[in-house]
C-alpha positions in Angstrom: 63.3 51.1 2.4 59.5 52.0 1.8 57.1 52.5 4.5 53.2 52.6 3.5 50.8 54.4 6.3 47.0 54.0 5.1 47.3 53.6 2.1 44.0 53.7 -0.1 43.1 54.3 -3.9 39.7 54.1 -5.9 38.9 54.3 -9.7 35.9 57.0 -9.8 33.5 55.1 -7.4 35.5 52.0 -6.9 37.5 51.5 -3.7 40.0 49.2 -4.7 42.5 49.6 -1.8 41.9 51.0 1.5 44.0 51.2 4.9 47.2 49.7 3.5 50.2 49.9 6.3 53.1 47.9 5.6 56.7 48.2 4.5 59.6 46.8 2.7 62.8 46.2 4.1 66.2 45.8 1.7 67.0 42.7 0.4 63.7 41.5 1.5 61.9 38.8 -0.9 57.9 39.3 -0.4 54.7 37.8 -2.0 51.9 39.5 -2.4 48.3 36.8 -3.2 44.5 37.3 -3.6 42.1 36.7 -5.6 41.5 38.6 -9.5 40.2 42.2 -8.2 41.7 42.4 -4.8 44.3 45.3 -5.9 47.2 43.3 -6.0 48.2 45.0 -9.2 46.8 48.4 -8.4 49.6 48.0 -5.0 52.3 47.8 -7.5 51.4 50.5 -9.7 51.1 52.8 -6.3 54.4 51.4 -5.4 55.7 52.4 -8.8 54.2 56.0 -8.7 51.7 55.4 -11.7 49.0 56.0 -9.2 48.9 58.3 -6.9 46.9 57.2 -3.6 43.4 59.0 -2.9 44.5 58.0 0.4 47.4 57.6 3.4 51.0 58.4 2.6 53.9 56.7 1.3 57.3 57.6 2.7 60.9 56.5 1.3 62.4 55.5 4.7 66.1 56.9 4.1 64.7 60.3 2.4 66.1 59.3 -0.7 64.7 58.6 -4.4 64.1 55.2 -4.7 64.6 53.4 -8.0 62.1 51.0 -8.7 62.2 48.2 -11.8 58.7 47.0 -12.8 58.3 43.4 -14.7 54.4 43.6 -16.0 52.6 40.2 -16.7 54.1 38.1 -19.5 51.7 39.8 -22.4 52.1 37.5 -25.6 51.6 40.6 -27.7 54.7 42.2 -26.6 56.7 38.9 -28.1 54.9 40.1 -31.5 57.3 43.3 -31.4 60.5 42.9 -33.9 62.9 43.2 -31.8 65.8 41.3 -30.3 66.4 40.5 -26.7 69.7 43.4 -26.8 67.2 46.4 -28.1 64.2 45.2 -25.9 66.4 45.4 -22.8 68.6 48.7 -23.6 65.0 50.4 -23.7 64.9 50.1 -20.0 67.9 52.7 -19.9 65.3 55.3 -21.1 64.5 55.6 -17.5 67.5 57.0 -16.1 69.5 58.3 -19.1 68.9 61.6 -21.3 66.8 61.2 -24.4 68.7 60.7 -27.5 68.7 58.8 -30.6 71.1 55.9 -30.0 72.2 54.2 -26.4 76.1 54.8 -25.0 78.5 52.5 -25.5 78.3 52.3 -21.6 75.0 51.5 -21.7 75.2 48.6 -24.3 78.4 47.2 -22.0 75.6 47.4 -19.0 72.9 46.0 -20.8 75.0 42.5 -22.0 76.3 42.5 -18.5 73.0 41.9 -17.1 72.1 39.7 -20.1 75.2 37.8 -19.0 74.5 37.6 -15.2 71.2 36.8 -16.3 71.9 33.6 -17.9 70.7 34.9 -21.7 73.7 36.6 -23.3 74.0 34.3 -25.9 70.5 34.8 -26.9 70.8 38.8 -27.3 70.3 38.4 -31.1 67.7 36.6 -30.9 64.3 38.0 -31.6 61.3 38.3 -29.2 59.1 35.7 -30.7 61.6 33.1 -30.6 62.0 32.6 -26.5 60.7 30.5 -24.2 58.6 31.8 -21.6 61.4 31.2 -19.2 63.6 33.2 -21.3 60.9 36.2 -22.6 60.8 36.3 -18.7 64.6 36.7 -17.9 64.6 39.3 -21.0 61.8 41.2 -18.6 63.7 41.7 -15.9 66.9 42.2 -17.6 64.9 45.5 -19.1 63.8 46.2 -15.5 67.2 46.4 -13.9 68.9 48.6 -17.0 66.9 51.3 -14.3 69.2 50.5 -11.7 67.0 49.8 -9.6 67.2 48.7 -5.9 63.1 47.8 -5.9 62.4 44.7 -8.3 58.6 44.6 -8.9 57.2 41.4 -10.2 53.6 41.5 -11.6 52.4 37.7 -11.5 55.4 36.0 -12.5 54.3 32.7 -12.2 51.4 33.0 -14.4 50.6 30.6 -16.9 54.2 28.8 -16.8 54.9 24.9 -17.2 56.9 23.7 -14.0 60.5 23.8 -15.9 59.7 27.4 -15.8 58.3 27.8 -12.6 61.6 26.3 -11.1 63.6 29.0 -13.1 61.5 32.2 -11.9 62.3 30.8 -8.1 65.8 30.6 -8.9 66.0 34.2 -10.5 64.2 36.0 -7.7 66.4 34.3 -5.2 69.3 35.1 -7.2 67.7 38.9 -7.4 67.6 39.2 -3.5 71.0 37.9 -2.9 72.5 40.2 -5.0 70.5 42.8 -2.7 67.6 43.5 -4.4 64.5 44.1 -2.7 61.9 41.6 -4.9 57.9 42.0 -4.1 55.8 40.1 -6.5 52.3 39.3 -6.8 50.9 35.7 -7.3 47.8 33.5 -7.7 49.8 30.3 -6.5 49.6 29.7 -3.0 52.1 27.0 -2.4 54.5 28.3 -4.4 54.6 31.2 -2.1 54.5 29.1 1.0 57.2 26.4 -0.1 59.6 29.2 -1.6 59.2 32.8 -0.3 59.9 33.8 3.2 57.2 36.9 3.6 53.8 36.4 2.2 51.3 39.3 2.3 47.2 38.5 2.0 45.5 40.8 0.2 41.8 41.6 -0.8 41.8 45.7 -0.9 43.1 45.5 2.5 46.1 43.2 4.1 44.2 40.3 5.7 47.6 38.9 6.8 51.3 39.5 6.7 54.1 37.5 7.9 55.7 34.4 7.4 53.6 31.5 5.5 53.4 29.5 8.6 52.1 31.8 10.4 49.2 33.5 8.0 48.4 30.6 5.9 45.7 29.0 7.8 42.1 28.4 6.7 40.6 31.2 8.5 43.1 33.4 6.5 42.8 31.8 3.3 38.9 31.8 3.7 38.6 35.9 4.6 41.1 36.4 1.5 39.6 34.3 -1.3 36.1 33.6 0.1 36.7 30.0 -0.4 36.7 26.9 2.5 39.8 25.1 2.2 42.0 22.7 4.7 45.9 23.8 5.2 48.4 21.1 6.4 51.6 20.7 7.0 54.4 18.6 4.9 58.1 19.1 6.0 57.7 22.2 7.8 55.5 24.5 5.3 51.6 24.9 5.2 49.9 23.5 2.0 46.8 24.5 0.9 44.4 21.6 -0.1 40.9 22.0 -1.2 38.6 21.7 2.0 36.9 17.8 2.7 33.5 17.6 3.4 32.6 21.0 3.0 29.5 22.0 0.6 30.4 24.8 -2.4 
């Protein structure tokens, strides 16, 4: 779908990515970890054409436009906003359809379909503030696909979310990629992305390690990406990642 060759960027005399080559594939489901400041974010917003690379090229594999949907991290101010879940999501039409001063009726039929498939139809009246975070999240990427797109980017979805919630951002991204979206998200939470996601991508500025998470998660991995000693095991098939015994800070 995308293929990235080199791939670097820098804010004024900051290099915050460099020799990035990688690609995504359709209907793949990918996670992206490192720690705060290795780029993770500044990848997406490359992928999404905010930034433009200082660096390498990026090349839509078919020669075609691709449409990409963007779900930024859950910001509480943006639940302030006093609006319902309906006119929150229809604003994600604004990407594809001409300006004007009211949506379509087609486009009000699309956006409670998706509310629908989404699980939250019968919340569309309800207003930002009163969600929970499962559901403000749901509402995100409802406005995200009213691009139609066929690239789902997820900025830190699993950030600061109880484990009820956790369970229903792993069941929506599945859902996502077997409808045959291609999902890349970025994360923080190691084992969630080694029990759940089937590519895993280690990044600090540049890709340490790419592959499945048996096959990149191992200390030495985890240690060049975060910096930090830690033990990984094994429980029913999948690598965990356990703070490292006997090993001085």
């Amino acid at each position: 779908m995308i293929e990235l060759s080199q791939i670097g960027f820098s804010y004024e005399n900051t290099r915050a990515l460099y020799d990035i080559s990688t690609s995504f594939s359709p209907g793949e489901l990918v996670g992206i970890i490192g720690p705060s400041g290795a780029g993770k974010t500044t990848l997406l917003r490359v992928l999404l054409g905010e930034l433009t690379p200082t660096e390498g090229k990026i090349r839509n594999v078919n020669g075609e436009p691709l449409a990409i949907g963007y779900v930024p991290q859950i910001d509480a101010g943006e639940r302030s906003f006093p609006l319902t879940i309906e006119e929150m999501v229809l604003l994600g039409a604004a990407s594809y359809s001409a300006p004007q001063p009211w949506f379509s009726v087609r486009e009000k039929r699309e956006c409670r379909s998706i509310l629908d498939r989404l699980g939250i139809y019968e919340l569309r009246n309800n207003r930002l503030d009163e969600l929970s975070g499962g559901q403000f999240q749901r509402a995100l990427i409802a406005r995200a696909l009213m691009s139609r797109p066929n690239l789902v980017l997820l900025d830190e979805p699993t950030s600061g979310i109880d484990l009820k919630t956790l369970r229903q951002v792993l069941d929506l991204v599945e859902e996502l990629r077997t409808e045959g979206y291609t999902v890349v998200l970025t994360t923080h939470d190691l084992n969630w992305v080694a029990a759940h996601l089937p590519r895993v991508v280690c990044l600090n500025r540049t890709i340490i390690a790419d592959g499945a998470p048996a096959q990149v998660l191992t200390s030495d991995v985890v240690k060049e990406t975060y910096g930090a000693d830690v033990d990984v095991v094994f429980h029913g098939g999948k690598p965990v990642v356990v703070e490292a015994i006997g090993k001085g800070n």
